[in-house]
C-alpha positions in Angstrom: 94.0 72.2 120.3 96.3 74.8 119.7 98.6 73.5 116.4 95.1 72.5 115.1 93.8 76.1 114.9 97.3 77.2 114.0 97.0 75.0 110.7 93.6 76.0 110.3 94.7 79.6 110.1 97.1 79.1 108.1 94.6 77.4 105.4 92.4 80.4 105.3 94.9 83.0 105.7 96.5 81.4 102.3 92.9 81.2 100.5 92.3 84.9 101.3 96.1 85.9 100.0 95.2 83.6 96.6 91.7 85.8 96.4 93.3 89.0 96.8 95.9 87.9 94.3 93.1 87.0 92.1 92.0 89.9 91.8 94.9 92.2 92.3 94.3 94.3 89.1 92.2 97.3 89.0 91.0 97.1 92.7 92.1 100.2 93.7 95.7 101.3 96.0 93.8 100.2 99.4 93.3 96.8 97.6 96.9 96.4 96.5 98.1 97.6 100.1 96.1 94.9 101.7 97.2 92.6 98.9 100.7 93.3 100.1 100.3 92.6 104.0 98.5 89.4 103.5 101.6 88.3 101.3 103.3 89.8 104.8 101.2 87.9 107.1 101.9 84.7 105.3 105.6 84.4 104.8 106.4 85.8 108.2 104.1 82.9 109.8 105.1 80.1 107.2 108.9 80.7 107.9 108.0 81.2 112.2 106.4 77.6 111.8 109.5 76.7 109.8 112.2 77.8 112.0 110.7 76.4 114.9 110.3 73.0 113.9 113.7 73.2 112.9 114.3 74.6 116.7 115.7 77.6 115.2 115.0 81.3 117.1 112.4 82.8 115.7 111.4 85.6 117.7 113.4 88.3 115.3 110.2 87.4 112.9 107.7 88.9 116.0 109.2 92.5 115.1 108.9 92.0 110.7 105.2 90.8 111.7 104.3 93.8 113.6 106.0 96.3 112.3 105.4 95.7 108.8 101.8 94.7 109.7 101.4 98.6 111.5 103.5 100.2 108.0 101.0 98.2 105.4 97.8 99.0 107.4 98.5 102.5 108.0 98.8 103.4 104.2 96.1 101.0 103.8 94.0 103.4 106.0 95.4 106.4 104.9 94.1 105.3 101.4 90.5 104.4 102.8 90.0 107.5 105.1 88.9 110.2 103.0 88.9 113.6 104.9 92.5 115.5 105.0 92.4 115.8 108.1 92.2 111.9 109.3 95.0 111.3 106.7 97.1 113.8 108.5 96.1 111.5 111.9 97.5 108.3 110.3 100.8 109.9 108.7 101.4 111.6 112.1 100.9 108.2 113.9 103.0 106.9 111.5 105.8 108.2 112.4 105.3 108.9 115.6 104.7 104.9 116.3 107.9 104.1 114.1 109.8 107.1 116.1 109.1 105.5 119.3 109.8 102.1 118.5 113.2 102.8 116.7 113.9 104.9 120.0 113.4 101.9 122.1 115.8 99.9 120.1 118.4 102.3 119.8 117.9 102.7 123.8 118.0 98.8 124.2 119.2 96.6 121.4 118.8 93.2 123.6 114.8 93.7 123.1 114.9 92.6 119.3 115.7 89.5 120.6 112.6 89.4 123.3 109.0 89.4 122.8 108.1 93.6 122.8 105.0 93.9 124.5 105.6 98.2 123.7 106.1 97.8 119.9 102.5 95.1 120.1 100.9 98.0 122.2 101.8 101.3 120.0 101.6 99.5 116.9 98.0 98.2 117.5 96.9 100.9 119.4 97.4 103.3 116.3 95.7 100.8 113.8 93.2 100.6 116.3 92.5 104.4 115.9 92.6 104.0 112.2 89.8 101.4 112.3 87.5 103.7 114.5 88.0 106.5 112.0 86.8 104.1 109.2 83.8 102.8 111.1 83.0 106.3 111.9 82.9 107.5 108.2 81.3 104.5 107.3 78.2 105.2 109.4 77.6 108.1 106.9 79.1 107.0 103.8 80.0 104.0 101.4 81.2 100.4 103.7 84.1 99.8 102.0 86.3 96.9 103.5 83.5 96.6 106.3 84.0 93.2 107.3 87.8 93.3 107.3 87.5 96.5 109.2 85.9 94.5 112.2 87.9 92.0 111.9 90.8 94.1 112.1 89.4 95.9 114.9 88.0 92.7 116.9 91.6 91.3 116.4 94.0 93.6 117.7 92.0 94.2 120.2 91.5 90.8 121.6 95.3 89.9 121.0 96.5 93.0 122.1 95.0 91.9 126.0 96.2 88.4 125.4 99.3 89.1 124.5 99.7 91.2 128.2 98.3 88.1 130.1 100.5 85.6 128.0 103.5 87.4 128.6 102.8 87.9 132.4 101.2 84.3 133.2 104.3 82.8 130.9 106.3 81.9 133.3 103.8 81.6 136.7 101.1 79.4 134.6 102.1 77.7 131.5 98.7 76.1 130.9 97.3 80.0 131.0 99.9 80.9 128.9 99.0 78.1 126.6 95.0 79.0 126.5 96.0 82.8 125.9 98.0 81.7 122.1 94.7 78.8 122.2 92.6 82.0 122.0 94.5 84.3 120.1 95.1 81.5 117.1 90.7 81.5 117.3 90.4 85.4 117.1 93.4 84.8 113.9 90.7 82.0 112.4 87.7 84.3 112.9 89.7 87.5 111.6 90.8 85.7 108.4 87.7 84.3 107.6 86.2 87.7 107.4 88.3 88.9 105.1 87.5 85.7 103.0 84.4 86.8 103.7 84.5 90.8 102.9 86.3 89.4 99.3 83.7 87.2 98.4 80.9 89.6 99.4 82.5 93.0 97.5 85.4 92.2 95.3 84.2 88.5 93.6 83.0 87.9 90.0 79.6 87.7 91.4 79.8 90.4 93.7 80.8 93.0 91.1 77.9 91.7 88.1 75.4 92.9 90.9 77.2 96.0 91.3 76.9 96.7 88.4 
């Protein structure tokens, strides 16, 4: 069940990269930011699934995935968020995420070659934040990037627990372990298909005639 969800992710996750493409011009810095990470997203998973049927290590790509993921989403916030004060909030986080992380490394090299429950904590944590400062404004003001906005939130969220109860039950349960990525690869599928989804729905041909 697993590899089928995996491939089915990938499918959508490469539609909604083509969209964005698409429609890359005259969308707006936010839009080209997100453009970016989903081009992020996709090679980093394309080249995991890659390596490891060629039974190469691939866990260096866990640490590209989620840092760059936390870099590209923070300036993707820090375009959306429109008071001073919350852009402050993001650039602090920023660099206080990347500060802590690069600490860790230069405390312990050996980690970049383990699976960093920390860096998946701080650098989901602060995107986290960043979503709940969006959907806060939003109650008030225009919804842009609404439905990628849950899906961001929904997903980090969710993966953030199961990626604590894969790590711990990875070794005392494998069939746990397995349900954990099971689940997490479903949250990906649900995530992606949102921002499908939030394209078709605000930045489509269709979508911007009845805007107008």
């Amino acid at each position: 069940m697993y590899y089928p969800l995996v491939n089915i992710g990938y499918i959508i996750l490469f539609i909604s990269l083509v969209l964005f493409i698409k429609g890359f011009a005259n969308k707006g810095k936010a839009y080209i930011i997100f453009t970016w990470y989903l081009g992020l997203v996709f090679s980093v998973q394309i080249i995991s699934n890659i390596l490891m049927r060629l039974r190469i290590h691939n866990l260096f790509l866990s640490h590209i995935y989620f840092i760059g993921q936390f870099v590209l989403l923070s300036f993707f916030y820090q375009n959306l968020l429109k008071e001073k004060r919350q852009k402050k909030i993001v650039n602090l986080c920023l660099i206080i995420g990347l500060l802590a992380i690069g600490i860790q490394y230069a405390v312990d090299p050996m980690v970049f070659y383990k699976f960093n429950m920390f860096e998946i904590f701080v650098t989901s944590f602060l995107v986290i934040i960043y979503a709940v400062m969006h959907f806060y404004n939003m109650l008030n003001d225009k919804k842009e990037y609404y439905y990628i906005n849950i899906g961001i939130l929904s997903y980090l969220s969710g993966s953030t627990i199961l990626f604590f109860v894969g790590n711990l039950t990875a070794e005392l349960s494998p069939k746990i372990s397995l349900l954990t990525w099971t689940l997490n690869a479903f949250l990906l599928i649900v995530y992606y298909l949102l921002i499908v989804y939030d394209w078709n729905k605000n930045f489509s041909k269709k979508a911007i005639k009845l805007k107008r």
